[in-house]
Structure formats: structure tokens, C-alpha cells
C-alpha positions as CSV (number, residue, x, y, z in Angstrom):
1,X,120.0,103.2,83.3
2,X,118.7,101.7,80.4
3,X,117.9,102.7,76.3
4,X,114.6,104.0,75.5
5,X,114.3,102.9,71.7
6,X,111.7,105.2,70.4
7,X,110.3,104.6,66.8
8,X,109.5,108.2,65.0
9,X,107.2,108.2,62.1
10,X,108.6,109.8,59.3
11,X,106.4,112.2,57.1
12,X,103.4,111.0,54.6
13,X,103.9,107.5,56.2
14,X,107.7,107.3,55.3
15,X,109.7,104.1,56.9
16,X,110.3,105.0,60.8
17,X,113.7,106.1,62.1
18,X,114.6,104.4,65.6
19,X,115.9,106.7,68.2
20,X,118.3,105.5,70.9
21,X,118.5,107.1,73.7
22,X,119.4,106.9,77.9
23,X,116.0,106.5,79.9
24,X,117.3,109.8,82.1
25,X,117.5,111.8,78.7
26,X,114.2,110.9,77.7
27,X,112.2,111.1,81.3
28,X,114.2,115.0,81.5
29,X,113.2,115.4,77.7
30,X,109.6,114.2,78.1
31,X,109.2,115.9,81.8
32,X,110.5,119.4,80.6
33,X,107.7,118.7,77.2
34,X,104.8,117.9,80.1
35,X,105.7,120.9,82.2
36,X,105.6,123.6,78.9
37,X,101.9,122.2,78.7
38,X,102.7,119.7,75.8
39,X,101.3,116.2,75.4
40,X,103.4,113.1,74.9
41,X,103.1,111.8,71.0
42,X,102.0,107.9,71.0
43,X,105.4,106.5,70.5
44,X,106.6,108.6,74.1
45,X,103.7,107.1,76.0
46,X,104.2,103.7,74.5
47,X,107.9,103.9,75.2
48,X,107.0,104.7,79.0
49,X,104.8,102.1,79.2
50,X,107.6,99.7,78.0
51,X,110.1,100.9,80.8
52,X,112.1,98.3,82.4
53,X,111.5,97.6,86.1
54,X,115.0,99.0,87.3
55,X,113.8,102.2,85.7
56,X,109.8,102.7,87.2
57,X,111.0,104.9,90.2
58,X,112.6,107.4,87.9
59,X,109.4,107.3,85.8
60,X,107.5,107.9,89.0
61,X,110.1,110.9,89.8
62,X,109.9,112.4,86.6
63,X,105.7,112.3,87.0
64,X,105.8,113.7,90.0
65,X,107.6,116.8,89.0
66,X,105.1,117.2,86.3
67,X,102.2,116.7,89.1
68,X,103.9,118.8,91.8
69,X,104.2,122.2,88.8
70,X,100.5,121.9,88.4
71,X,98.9,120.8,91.6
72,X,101.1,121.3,93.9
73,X,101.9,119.1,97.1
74,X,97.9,118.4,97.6
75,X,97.1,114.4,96.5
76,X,93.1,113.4,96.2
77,X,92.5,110.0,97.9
78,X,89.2,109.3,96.8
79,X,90.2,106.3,94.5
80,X,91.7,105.0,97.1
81,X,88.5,105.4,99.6
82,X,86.6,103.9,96.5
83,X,88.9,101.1,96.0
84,X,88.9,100.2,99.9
85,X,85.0,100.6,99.5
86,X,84.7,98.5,97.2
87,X,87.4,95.7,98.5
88,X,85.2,95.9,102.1
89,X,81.9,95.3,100.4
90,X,83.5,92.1,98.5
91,X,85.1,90.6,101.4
92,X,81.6,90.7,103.8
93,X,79.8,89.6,100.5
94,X,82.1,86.6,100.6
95,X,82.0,86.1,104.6
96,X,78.2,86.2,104.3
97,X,77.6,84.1,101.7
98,X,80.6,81.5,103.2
99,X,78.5,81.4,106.8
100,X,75.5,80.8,104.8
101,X,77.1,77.8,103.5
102,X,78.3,76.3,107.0
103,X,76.2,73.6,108.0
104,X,74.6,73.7,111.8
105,X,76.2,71.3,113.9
106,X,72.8,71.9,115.9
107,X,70.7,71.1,113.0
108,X,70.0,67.7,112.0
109,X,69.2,67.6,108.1
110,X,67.0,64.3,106.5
């Protein structure tokens, strides 16, 4: 596990203090502040979106903890429909527009 460094601004714009602290202490600090209904500060959500590679699963643990407390085991799949949608529409825009482009063998041009 690695070290979440998280930097704390101090009061009236005071100099900030660096915390240092294991990435399982802060995911269990900041899952147990999500589930009493509290937001992360700016410095918590820029620290998760720093987290090192070895460490996204237990991100993605912690989260779903969070997401399992307030909506259950039920999972919405419309962005995904959307994104397929969306990928499906590209991909015959380009096979359309590429056979539009192919020359008829048939077809003699002057």
C-alpha cells in the first residue's frame, strides 16, 4: 500500500500542513466520511484522483461500499446503452462513408 500525502489548508490562508498517511487509512477514513453523508474537501478528492495504479481497486472497493449503503445492489446501465449507441452510430457513419469512397471496378471513370 502506498502514502496518500494530503495537503490541509491551515486557517485565514496560513501555510499548509502535509499529512502522511497509508492509502487503506485514508480510503476507510474517507469511506466511513461518505457513508455519514459527508462530502470529501478538495484536497481528499484531489488526493483520490492522484492514487497510484497498484492502489485503484481498493479505491473502487472503498466506492462501492459507499454506493452499495445508498443504492443498494441495483446498477443503472444507461450510460453504457448510450455509449454503445453512440460507438454503433460512428462505426456505420465510417463504414458508409468508407464504401462511398471505393471505386467501382464496374465503372469506368474519364
Amino acid at each position: 500500500m502506498s502514502v496518500v500525502v494530503i495537503a490541509v489548508a491551515g486557517e485565514g490562508g496560513q501555510d499548509a500542513v502535509m499529512t502522511d498517511i497509508t492509502a487503506d487509512d485514508f480510503l476507510d477514513s474517507l469511506t466511513f466520511k461518505a457513508l455519514r453523508g459527508e462530502a470529501p474537501t478538495r484536497e481528499e478528492a484531489l488526493a483520490v484522483l492522484r492514487t497510484a495504479d497498484e492502489d485503484i481497486l481498493d479505491v473502487v472497493a472503498a466506492a462501492s461500499k459507499v454506493r452499495r449503503r445508498f443504492f443498494g445492489r441495483r446498477v443503472k446501465l444507461n450510460h453504457l446503452v448510450n455509449i454503445l449507441g453512440s460507438w454503433v452510430e460512428l462505426e456505420v457513419a465510417r463504414q458508409t462513408r468508407k464504401e462511398s469512397q471505393t471505386v467501382n471496378p464496374d465503372v469506368s471513370v474519364h
